[in-house]
C-alpha positions in Angstrom: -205.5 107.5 0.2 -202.8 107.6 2.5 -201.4 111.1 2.9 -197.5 112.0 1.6 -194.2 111.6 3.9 -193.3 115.0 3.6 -193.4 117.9 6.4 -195.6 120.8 5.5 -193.4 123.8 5.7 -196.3 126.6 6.0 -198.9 127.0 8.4 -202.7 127.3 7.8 -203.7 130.0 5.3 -200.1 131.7 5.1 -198.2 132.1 2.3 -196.2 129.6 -0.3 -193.3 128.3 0.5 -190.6 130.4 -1.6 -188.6 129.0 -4.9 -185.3 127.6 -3.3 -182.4 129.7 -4.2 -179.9 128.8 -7.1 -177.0 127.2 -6.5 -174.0 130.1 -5.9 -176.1 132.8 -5.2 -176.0 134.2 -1.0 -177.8 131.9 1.3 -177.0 128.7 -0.8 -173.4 127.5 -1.0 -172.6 125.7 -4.6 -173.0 122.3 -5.0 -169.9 120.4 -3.9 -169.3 116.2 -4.7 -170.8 114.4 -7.2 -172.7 117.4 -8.4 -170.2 119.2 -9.2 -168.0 116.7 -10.4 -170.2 115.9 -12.9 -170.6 119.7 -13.6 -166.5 119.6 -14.3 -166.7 116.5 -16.3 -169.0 118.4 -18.8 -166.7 121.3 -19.0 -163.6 119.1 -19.7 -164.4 117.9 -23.5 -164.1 121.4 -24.5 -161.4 122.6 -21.9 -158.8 120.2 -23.3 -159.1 120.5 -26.5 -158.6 124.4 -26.0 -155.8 124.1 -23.6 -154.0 121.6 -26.3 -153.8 123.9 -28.8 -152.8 126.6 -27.1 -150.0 124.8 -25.7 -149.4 123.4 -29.1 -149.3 127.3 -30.5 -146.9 128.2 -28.3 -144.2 125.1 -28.7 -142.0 127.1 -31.1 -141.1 129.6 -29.0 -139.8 127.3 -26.4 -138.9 124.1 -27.8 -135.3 123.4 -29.6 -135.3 122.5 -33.5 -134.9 118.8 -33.0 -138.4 118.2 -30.9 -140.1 120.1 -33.5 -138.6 118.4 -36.2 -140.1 115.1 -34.8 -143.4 116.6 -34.0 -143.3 117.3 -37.9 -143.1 114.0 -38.5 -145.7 112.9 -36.0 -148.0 115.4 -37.6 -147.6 114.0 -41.2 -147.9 110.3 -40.2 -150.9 111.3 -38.0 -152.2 112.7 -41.4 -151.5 109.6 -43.3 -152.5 107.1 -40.8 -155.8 109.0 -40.2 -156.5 108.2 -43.9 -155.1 104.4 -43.1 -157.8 104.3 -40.5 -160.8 105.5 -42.9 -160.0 102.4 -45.4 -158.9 99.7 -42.8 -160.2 100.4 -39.3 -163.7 101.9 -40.7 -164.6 100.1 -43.8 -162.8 96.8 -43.1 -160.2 97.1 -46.1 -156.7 95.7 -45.4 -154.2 97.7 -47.6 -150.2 97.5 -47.4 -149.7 100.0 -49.9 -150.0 103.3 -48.0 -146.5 104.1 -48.8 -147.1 104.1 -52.5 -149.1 106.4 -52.3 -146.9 109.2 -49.9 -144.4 108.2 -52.2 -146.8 109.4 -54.9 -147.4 112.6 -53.3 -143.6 113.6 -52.0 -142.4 112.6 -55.6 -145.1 114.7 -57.2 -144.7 117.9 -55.8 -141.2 117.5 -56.6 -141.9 117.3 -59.6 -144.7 119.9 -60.0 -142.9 122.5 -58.5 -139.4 121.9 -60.4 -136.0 120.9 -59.1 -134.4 123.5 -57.5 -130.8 121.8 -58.7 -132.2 121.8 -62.0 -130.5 118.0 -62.3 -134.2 116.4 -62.6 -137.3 116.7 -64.4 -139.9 119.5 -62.3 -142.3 121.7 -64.2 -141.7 124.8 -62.1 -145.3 125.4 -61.2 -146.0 127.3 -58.4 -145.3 125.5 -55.1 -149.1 125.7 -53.8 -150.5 124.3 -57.0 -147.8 121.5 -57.1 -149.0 120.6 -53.4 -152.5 120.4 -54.6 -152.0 118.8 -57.7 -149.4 116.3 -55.8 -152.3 115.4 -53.1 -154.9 114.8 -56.4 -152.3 113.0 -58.4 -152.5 110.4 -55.0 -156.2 110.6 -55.2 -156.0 109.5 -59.3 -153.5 106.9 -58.3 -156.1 105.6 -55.9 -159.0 106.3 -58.5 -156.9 103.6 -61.0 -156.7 101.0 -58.5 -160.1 101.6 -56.9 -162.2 99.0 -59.1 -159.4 96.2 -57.6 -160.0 97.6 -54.3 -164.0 97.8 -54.6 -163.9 94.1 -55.6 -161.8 92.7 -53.2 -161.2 92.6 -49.4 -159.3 91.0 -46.2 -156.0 89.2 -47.3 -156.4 89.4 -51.3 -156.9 93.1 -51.2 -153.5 93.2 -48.8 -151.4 90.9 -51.3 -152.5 93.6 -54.0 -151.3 96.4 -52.7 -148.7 95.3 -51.2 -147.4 94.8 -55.6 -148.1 98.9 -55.3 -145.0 99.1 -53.2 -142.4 97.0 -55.3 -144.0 98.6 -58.5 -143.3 101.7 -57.1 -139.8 101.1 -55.7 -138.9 99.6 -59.2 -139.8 103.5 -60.5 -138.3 105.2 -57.8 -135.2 103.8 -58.3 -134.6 103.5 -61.7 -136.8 106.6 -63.1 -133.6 108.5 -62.5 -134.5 111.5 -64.2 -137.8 111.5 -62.5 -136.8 110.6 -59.2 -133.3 110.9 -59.1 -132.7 107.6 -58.7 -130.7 106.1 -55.2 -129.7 109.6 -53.9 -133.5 111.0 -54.7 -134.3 114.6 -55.8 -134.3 118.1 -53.9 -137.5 119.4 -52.6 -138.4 123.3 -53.6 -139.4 125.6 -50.5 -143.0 126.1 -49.9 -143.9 129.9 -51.0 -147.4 131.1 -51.1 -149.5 134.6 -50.3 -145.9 136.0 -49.6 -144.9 132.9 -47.5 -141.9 131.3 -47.7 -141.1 128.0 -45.6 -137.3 128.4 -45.9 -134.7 128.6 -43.2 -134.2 132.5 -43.7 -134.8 134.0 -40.0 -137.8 135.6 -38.8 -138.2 137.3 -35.8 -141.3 136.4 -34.3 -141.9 137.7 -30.6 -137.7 137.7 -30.1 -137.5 134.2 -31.4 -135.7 133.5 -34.8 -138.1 131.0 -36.9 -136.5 129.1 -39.9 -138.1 126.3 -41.9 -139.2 124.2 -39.2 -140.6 126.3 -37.0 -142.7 128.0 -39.7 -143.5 124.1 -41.3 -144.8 123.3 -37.5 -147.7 126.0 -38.1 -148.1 124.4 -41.2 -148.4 121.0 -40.5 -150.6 122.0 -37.4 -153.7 123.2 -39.9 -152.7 120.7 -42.1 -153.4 117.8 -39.4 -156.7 119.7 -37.8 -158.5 119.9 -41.2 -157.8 116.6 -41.9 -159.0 115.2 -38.7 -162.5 117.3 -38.7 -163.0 116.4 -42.2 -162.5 112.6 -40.9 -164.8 113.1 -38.1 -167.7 114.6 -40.2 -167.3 111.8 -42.5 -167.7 109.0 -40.2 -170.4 110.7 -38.3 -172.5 111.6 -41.5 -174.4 109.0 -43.4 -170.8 107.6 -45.5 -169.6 107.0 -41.9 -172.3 104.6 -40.8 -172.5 103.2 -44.7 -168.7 102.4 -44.3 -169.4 100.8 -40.8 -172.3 99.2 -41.8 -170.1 97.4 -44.8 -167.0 96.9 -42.2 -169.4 94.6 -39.8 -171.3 92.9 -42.2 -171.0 93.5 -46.0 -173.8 91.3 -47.2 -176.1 93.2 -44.9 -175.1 96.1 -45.9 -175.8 95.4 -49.5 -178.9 94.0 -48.6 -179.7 97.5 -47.4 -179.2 99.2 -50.5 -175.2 100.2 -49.8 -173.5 100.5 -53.2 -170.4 97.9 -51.1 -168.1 98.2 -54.0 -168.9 102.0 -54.7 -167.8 102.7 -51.3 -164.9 100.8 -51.1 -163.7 102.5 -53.8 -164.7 105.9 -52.5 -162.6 105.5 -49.4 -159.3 103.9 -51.0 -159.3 106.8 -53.1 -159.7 109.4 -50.3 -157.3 107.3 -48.1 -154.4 107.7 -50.8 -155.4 111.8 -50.9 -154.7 111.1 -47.0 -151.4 109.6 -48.0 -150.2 112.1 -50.6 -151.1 114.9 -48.2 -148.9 113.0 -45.8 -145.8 112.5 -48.2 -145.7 116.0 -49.4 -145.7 117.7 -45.8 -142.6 115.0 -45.4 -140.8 115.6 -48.0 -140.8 119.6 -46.7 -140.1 118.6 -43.5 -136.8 116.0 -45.1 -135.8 118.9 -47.8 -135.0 115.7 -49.7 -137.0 112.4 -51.2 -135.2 108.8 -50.5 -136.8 106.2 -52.2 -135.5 103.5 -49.8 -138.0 105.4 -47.3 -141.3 104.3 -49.0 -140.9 100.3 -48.8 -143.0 97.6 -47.1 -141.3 99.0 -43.8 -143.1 102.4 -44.0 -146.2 100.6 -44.6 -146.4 98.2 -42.2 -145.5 100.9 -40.3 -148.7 102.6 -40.6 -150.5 99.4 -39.9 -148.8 99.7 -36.3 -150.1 103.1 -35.9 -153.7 102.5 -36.1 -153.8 98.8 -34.2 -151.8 100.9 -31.3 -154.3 104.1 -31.7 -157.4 102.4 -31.9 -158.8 101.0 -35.4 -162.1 103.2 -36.7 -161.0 106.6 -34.8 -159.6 109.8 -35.4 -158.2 110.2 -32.3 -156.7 106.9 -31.9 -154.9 107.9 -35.1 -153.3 110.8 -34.1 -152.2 108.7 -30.6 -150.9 105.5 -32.6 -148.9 107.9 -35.0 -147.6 110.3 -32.4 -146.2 106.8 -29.8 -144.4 105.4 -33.5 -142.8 108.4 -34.2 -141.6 109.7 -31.4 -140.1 106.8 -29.8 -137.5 106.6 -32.1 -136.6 110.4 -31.9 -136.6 109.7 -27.9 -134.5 106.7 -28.2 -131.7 108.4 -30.4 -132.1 111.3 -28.5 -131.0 109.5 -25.1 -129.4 106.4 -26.2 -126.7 107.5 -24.0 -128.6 107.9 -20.7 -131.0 104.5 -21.3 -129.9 101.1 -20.5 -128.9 98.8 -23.6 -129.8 101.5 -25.8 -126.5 102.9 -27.7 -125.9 104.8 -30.7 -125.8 103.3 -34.2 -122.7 101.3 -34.9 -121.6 101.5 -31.5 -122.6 98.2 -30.2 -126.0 97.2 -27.8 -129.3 97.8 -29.5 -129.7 100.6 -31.8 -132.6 103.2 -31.4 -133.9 101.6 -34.4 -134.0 98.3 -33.1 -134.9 99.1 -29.8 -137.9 101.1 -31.3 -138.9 98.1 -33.3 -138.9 95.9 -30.4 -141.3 98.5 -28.7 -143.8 98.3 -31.3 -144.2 95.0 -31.8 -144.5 94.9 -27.9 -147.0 97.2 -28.3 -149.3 95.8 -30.9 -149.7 92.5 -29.0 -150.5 94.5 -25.6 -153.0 96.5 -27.9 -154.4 92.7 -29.4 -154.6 91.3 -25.9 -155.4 93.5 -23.2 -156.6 96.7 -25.5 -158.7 96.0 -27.9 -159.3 99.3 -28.5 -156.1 101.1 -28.9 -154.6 103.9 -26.5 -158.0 106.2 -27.5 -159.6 103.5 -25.3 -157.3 103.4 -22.2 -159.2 106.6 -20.5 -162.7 105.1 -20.7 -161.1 101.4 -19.6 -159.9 103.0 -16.7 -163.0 104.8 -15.7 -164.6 101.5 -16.0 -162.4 100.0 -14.1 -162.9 102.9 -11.1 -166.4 102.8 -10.9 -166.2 98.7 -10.7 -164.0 99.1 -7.7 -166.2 101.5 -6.2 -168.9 99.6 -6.4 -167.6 96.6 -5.0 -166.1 98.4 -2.2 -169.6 100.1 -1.7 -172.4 98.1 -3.5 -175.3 99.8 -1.7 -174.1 103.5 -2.7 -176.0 103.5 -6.1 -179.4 102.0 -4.7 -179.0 104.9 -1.5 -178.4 107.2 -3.7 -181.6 106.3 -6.0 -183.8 106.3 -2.7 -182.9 110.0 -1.8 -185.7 112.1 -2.0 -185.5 115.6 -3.2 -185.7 118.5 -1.0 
C-alpha cells in the first residue's frame, strides 16, 4: 500500500499536532470569499424579512396619506389574490368570480354593522362581529356554490362563476335598500377593545394618525396572518393533496384524494380570502360602489397571480402590490410622464395607460417568466452562475480537487 500525499507535521515520538483554531478567533483570520458568502446567503432569508417589516412599521410616520392609501389597497388585493392563488394557481381551479365574493364581504359588514346614515338596512352589531360574520358570510356563499365548483374544472368552472358576477351586480344595483343601489351605502368605522379606525387625530410619537394611518396597522396583520396561514396550508398534507389534484387529478384520485372534497374545500376558503379582502376595502373607501365589483375587478385578480407567480404566497403579494400601485403612480405623475395626462384631459389616461401595462405584463410573464416576478431572483442567479461557468468551466472541478488542510 502506497503511503498518503500528505507531509507529516510532527516529528518522531512528539506530540499531536494541535486542533486548528476556529475561524475568528486570534491566529486565524475569518473566512473571506465563497465561504463566507455562503455564510451571508444563510443569514439573508431571515434578515430581510425582519428589515421589511420594520421598515413597513415605520412608513406612517414618514409617508404622506396618499401612499398609504394605495398601500391599503395593495394590502387588501394581496389578501384577496392570495386566496385567488390557493383555488387557481394551487389546485388548478379557474374562477372569474372573485369579485362576488369581496362584494359579498364589503356589502356584509355594511350591513352587519348598520348604516351609519340610517338610509339603508344594517343590524347595528358590533363592528368586530360584523367583520367576522362578513368574512363567514363569503365563506357560506362559497359553501353554496362548492358542490358546482367540486364537480367541475378548467373553462366550465370559469363560465360559472363568471354568472356569480352578473348575479351579483343585478343585486347590488337594484337591492336598493340593501345596497343602496347606484350611489352604494356608507361604511361604519371599525371600533373594537377601545379602538376606533376613524379620522379623529392621534398623536403617536409627534405624528397625527387618522383613519388611514391606523387602517395601515390594520391591514398589515391582516395580510401576515393570511399569508402564514396560506403557507402552512400548502406545505402541510392539503398543500401537496391540492398539488397533487392540480398536476394530475386522476392520479390523485387514484391515490385516495377525496378530488371533489377538496375542490370544494379550497373555493370555499378562497371566497373567506375574498370577503376578508372586500371588507378591509370598503374601510379603506368609507363607501361601497357596486360598479367596482364587475368582471373588471375580477379579471383583475387573475392578472395578479399570472404576474406574481401562480401556486405562491409570495408571488401573490408581488402580482397584487405591481397592479395596484401602478395606477396610483401613474395618476400620481401623469404630469411629469410622457403621454400620460390626467383624466379628460386628452393623451392616455392613468387608467388606460395602467391597463396597457398589465397586459404587457402578463404576456412577458407567459413568455419569458413562467414563473411570475417571485421567480425573477432565482432566474437571475441561474443565469449568474451559467455565465460564470462558461467564462470559467474548470473552476468547479478545481475546486472539487482541493484537498483539505
Amino acid at each position: 500500500m502506497s503511503e498518503p500525499l500528505t507531509e507529516s507535521r510532527t516529528t518522531p515520538g512528539g506530540p499531536p499536532p494541535a486542533a486548528p483554531a476556529p475561524p475568528g478567533t486570534p491566529g486565524r483570520p475569518a473566512p473571506s470569499g465563497p465561504g463566507r458568502l455562503s455564510g451571508l446567503r444563510r443569514r439573508l432569508p431571515w434578515a430581510l424579512p425582519v428589515a421589511g417589516s420594520l421598515i413597513l412599521l415605520a412608513l406612517p410616520f414618514y409617508l404622506e396619506a396618499f401612499w398609504l392609501r394605495a398601500g391599503l389597497f395593495a394590502m387588501a388585493a394581496a389578501i384577496g389574490a392570495i386566496g385567488l392563488n390557493l383555488l387557481t394557481g394551487s389546485t388548478g381551479q379557474l374562477s372569474l368570480g372573485h369579485s362576488f365574493f369581496l362584494a359579498v364581504g364589503a356589502y356584509g359588514y355594511c350591513v352587519f354593522a348598520g348604516d351609519p346614515d340610517g338610509t339603508t338596512v344594517g343590524w347595528g352589531l358590533p363592528p368586530l362581529l360584523a367583520m367576522v360574520l362578513a368574512v363567514l358570510l363569503a365563506g357560506v356563499a362559497g359553501g353554496v356554490f362548492s358542490p358546482i365548483a367540486g364537480r367541475l374544472r378548467g373553462a366550465y368552472l370559469g363560465i360559472a362563476t363568471l354568472a356569480l358576477i352578473f348575479i351579483g351586480q343585478h343585486v347590488l344595483f337594484n337591492a336598493k335598500d340593501l345596497t343602496g343601489g347606484f350611489n352604494g351605502r356608507a361604511v361604519p368605522v371599525l371600533e373594537f377593545f377601545g379602538l376606533s379606525f376613524d379620522n379623529e387625530k392621534v398623536l403617536v410619537g409627534g405624528v397625527p394618525f387618522t383613519a388611514v394611518e391606523k387602517l395601515w396597522y390594520l391591514g398589515l396583520v391582516l395580510l401576515a396572518g393570511c399569508a402564514l396561514f396560506a403557507v402552512g396550508v400548502l406545505k402541510s398534507r392539503p398543500g401537496r393533496a391540492m398539488n397533487a389534484i392540480r398536476d394530475h387529478r386522476i392520479a390523485a384520485g387514484v391515490m385516495g384524494i377525496p378530488v371533489a372534497r377538496y375542490r370544494g374545500a379550497v373555493f370555499v376558503l378562497s371566497s373567506m380570502y375574498a370577503g376578508l379582502a372586500g371588507v378591509l376595502l370598503a374601510l379603506v373607501f368609507q363607501r361601497t360602489v357596486p360598479g367596482y365589483f364587475g368582471i373588471t375587478l375580477a379579471l383583475t385578480y387573475l392578472a395578479m397571480i399570472v404576474i406574481g407567480g401562480l401556486g405562491s404566497v409570495g408571488g401573490a403579494v408581488l402580482g397584487a402590490a405591481f397592479v395596484t400601485l401602478i395606477p396610483q403612480i401613474l395618476t400620481r405623475y401623469s404630469e411629469s410622464l410622457p403621454l400620460i395626462s390626467a383624466p379628460g384631459t386628452g393623451g392616455v389616461a392613468p387608467g388606460e395607460a395602467a391597463e396597457l401595462l398589465y397586459g404587457a405584463a402578463v404576456v412577458a410573464a407567459v413568455l419569458f417568466l413562467p414563473g411570475g416576478l417571485v421567480r425573477l431572483p432565482l432566474l437571475l442567479r441561474m443565469r449568474r452562475e451559467a455565465r460564470r461557468r462558461t467564462k470559467n468551466p474548470t473552476a468547479d472541478v478545481t475546486r472539487n480537487m482541493e484537498v483539505p488542510t
